[in-house]
Backbone as ProteinMPNN parsed JSONL, in Angstrom:
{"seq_chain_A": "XXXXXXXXXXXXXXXXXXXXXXXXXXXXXXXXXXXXXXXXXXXXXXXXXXXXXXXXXXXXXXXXXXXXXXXXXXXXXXXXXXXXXXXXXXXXXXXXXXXXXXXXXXXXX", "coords_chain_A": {"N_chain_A": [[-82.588, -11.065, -9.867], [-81.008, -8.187, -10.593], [-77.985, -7.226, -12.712], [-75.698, -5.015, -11.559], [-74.291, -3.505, -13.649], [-75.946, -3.045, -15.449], [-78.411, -2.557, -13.99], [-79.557, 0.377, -12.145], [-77.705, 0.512, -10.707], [-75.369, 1.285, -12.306], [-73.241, 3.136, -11.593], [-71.446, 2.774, -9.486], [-70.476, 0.196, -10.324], [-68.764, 1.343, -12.462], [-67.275, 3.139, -11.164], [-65.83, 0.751, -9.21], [-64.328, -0.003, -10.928], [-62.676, 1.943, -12.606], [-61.085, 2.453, -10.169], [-59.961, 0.314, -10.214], [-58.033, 0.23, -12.388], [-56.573, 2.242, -11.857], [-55.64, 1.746, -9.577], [-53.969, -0.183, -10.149], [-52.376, 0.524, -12.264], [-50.95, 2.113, -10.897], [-49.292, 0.247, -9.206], [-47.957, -1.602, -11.181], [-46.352, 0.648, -11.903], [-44.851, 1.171, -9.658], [-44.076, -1.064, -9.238], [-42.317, -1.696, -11.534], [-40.614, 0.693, -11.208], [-39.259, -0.068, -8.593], [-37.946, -1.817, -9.778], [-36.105, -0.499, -11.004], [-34.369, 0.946, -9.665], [-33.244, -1.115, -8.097], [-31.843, -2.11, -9.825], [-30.19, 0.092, -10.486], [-28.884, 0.186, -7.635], [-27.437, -2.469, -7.548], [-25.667, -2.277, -9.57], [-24.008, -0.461, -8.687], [-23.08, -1.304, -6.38], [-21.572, -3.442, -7.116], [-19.379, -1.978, -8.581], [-18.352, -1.099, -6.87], [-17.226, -2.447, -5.429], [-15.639, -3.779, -6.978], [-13.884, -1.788, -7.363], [-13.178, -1.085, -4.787], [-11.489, -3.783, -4.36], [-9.153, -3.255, -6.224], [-7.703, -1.285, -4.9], [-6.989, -2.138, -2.636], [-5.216, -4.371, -3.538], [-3.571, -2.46, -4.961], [-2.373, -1.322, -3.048], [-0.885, -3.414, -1.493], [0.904, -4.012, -2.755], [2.234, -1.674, -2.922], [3.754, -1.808, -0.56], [4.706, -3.632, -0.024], [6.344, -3.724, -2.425], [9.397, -1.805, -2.452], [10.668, -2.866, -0.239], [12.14, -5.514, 2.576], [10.366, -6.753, 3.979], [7.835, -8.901, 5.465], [4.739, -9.031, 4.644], [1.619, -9.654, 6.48], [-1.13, -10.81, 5.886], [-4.247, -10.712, 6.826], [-7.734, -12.326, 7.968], [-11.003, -11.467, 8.861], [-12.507, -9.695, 11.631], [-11.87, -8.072, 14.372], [-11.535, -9.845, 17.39], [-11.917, -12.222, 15.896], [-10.133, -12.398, 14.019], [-7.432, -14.001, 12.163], [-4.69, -14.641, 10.762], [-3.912, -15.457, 7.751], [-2.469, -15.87, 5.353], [0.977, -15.411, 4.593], [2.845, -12.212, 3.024], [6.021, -11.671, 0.631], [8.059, -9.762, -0.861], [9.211, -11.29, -3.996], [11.507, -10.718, -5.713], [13.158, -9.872, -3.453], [13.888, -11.778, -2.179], [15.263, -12.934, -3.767], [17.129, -11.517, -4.64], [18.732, -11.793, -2.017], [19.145, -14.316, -1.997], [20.947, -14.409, -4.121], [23.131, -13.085, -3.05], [23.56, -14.617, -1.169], [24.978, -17.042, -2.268], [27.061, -15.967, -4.087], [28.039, -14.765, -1.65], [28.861, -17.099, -0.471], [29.542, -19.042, -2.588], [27.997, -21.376, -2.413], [25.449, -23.168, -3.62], [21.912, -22.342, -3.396], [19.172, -23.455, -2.424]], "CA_chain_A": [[-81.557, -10.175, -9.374], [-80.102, -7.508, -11.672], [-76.934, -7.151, -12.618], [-74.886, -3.817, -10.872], [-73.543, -2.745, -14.592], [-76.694, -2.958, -16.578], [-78.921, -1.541, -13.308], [-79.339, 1.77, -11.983], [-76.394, 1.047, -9.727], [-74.028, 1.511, -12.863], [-72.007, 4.198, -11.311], [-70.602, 2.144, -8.512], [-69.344, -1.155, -11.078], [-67.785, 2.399, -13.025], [-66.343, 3.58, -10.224], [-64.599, 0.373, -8.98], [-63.619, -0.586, -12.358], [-61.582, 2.936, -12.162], [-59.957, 2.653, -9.146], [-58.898, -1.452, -10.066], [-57.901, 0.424, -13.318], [-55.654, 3.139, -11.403], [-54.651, 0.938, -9.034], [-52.992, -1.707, -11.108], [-51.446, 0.767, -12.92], [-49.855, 2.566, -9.893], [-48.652, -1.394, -8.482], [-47.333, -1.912, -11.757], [-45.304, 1.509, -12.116], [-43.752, 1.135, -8.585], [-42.875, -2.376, -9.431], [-41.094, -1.113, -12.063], [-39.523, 1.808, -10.428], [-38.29, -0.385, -7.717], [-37.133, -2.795, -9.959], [-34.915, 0.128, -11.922], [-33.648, 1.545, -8.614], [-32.629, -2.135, -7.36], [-30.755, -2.23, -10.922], [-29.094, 0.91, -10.432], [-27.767, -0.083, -6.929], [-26.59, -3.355, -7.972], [-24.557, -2.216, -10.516], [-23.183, 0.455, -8.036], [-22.402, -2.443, -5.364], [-20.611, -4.028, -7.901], [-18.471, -1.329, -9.399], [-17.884, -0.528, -5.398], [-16.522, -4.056, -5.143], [-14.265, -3.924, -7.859], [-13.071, -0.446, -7.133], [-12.07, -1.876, -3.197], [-10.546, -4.613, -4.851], [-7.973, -2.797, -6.99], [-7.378, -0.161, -4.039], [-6.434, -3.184, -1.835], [-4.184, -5.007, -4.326], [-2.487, -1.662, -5.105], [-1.927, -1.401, -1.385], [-0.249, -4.541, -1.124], [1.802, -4.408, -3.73], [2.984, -0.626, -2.441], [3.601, -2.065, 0.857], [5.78, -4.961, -0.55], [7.472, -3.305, -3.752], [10.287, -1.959, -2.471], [11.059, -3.736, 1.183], [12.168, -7.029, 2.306], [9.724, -7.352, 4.911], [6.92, -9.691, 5.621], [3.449, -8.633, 5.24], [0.771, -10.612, 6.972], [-2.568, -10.937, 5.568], [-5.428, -11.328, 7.854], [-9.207, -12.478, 7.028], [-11.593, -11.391, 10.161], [-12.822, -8.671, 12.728], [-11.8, -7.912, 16.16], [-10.834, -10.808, 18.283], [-11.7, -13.121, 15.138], [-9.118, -11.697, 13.216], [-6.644, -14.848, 12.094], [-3.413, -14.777, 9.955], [-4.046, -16.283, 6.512], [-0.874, -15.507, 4.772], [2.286, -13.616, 4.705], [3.429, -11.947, 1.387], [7.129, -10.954, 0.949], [8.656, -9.61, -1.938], [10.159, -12.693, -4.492], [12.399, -10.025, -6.158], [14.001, -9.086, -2.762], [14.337, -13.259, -1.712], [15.966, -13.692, -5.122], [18.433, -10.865, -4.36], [19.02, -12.488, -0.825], [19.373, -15.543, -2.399], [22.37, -14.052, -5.006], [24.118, -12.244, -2.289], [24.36, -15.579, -0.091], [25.259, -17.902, -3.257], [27.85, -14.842, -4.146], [29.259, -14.926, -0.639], [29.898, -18.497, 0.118], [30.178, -20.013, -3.387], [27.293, -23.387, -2.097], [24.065, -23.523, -4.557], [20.814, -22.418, -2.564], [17.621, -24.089, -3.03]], "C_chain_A": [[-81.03, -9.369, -10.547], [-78.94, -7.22, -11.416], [-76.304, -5.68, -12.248], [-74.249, -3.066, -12.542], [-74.911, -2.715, -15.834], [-77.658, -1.785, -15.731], [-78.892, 0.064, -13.019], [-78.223, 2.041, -11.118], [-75.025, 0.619, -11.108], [-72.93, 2.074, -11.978], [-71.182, 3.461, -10.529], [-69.899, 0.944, -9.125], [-68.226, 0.232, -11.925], [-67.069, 2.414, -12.187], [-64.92, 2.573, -9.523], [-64.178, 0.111, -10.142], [-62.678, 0.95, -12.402], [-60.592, 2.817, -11.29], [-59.351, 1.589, -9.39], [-58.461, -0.93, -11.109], [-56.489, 1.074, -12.715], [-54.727, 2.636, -10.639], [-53.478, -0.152, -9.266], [-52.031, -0.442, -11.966], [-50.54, 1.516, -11.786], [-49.25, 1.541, -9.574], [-47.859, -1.245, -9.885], [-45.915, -0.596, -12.328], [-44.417, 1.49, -10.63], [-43.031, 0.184, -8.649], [-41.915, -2.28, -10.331], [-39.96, -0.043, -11.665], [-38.84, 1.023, -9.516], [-37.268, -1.22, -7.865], [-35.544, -1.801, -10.708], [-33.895, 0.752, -10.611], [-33.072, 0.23, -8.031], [-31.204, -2.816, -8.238], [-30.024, -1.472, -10.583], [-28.215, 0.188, -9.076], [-26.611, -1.088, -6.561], [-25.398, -3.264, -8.786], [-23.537, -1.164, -9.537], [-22.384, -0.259, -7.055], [-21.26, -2.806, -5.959], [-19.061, -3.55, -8.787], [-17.409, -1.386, -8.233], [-16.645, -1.464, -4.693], [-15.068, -4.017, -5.78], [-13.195, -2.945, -7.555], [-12.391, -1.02, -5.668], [-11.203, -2.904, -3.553], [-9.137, -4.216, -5.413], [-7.517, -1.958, -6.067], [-6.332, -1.145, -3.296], [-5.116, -3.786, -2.569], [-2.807, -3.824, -4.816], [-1.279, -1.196, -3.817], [-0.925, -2.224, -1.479], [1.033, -4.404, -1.639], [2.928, -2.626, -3.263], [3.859, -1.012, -0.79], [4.875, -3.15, 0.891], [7.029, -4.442, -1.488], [8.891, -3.149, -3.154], [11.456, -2.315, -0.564], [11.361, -4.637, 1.41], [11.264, -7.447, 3.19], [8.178, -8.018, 4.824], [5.862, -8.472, 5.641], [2.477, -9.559, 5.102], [-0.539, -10.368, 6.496], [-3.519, -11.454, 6.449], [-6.826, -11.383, 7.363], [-10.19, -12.372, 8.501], [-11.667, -10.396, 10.301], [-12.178, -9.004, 13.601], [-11.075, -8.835, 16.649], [-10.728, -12.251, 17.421], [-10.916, -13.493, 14.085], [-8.168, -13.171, 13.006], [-5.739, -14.629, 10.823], [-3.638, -15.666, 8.744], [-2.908, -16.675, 5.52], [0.635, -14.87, 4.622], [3.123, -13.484, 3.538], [4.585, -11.699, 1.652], [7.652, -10.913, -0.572], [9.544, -10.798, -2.766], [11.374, -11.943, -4.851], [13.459, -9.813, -4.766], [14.479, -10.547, -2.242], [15.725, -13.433, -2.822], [17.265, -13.378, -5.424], [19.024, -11.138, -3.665], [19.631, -13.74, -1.26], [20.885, -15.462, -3.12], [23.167, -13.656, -4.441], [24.778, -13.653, -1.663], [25.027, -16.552, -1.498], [26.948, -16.916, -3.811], [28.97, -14.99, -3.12], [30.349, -16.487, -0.096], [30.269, -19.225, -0.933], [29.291, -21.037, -3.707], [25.869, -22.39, -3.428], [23.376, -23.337, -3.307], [19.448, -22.631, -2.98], [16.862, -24.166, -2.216]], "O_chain_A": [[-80.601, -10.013, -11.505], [-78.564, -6.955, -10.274], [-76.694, -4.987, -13.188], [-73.724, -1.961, -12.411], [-74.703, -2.361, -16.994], [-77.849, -0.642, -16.145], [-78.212, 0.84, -13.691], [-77.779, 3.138, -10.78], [-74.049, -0.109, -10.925], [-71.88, 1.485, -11.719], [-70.009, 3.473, -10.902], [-68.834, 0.585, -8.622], [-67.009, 0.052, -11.951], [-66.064, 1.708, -12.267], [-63.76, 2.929, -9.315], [-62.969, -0.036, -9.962], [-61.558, 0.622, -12.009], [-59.405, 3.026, -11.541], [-58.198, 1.519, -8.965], [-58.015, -1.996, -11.535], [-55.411, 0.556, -13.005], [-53.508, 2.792, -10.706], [-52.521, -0.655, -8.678], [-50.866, -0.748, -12.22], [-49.32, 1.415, -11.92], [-48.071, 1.89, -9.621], [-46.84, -0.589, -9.669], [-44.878, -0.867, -12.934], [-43.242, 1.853, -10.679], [-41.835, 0.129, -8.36], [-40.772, -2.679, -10.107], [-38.741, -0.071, -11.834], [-37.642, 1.304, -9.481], [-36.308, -1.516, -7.153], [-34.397, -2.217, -10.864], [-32.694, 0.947, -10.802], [-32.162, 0.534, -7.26], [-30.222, -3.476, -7.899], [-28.94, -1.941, -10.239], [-27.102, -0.299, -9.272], [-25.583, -0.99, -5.891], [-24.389, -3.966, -8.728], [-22.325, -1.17, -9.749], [-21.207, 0.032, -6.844], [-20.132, -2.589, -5.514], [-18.156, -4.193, -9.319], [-16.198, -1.59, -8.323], [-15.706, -1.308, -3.912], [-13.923, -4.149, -5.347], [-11.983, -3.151, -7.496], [-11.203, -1.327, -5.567], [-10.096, -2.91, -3.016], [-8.114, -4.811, -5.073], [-6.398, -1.672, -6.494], [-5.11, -0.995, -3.337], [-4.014, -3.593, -2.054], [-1.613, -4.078, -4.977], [-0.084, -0.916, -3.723], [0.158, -1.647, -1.568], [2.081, -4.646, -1.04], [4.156, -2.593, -3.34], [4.497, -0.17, -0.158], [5.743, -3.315, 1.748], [8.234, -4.654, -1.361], [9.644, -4.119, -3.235], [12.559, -1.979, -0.132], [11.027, -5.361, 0.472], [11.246, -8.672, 3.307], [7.397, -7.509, 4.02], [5.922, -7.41, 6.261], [2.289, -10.218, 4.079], [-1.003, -9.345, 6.998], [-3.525, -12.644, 6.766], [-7.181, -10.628, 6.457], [-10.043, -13.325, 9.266], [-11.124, -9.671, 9.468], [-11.83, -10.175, 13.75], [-9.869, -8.77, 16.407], [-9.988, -13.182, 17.738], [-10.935, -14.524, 13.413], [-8.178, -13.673, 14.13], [-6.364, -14.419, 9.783], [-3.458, -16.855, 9.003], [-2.664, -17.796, 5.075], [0.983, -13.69, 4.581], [3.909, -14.326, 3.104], [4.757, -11.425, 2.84], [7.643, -11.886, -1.326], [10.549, -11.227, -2.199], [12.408, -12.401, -4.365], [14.632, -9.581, -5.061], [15.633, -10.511, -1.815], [16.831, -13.935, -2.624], [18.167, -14.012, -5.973], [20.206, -11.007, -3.982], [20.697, -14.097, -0.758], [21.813, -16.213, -2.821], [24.255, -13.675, -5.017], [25.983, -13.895, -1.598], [26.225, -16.495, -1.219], [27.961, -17.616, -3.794], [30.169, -15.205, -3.295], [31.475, -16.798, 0.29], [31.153, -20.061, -0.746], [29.376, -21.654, -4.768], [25.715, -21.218, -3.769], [23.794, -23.842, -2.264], [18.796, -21.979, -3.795], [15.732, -24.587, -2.463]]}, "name": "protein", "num_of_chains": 1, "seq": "XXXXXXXXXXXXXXXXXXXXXXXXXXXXXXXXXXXXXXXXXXXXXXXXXXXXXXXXXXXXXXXXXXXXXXXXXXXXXXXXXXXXXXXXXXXXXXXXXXXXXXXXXXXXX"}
């Protein structure tokens, strides 16, 4: 039997040896490309995260600063929606607290 790369059928061991040549290098540049585009959007998730985070907390804290009223924190959707906490200003308790201690005289704890 002769071998396909010594024979007269060179051209065809050339030929695939090209295309497994081209091909591996296209597989290996998309795997990289997809791996740099899966970097970029990770890091964009993550900024996205942080950035909602500080939006939220500034919220809160606008929402609270200068009021005495309750605000309720909820963790859920729709009908699953449930009450987790309820923030209220300490500064405006503390004033509440000095007014009644003020009016009647008793210690409040």
């Amino acid at each position: 039997m002769n071998n396909p790369f010594i024979a007269k059928n060179w051209k065809i061991g050339k030929i695939v040896l090209i295309l497994w040549v081209l091909f591996s290098v296209v597989y290996v540049s998309l795997s990289l490309w997809t791996n740099g585009i899966m970097a970029v959007h990770k890091t964009g998730f993550q900024q996205g995260q942080m950035n909602g985070h500080s939006i939220a907390v500034n919220r809160i804290i606008e929402l609270t600063q200068n009021s005495c009223a309750t605000l309720p924190l909820e963790m859920g959707e729709g009908a699953d929606r449930a009450p987790v906490v309820t923030l209220i200003n300490v500064a405006c308790v503390e004033k509440l607290r000095d007014q009644a201690v003020n009016a009647g005289g008793a210690s409040v704890e």
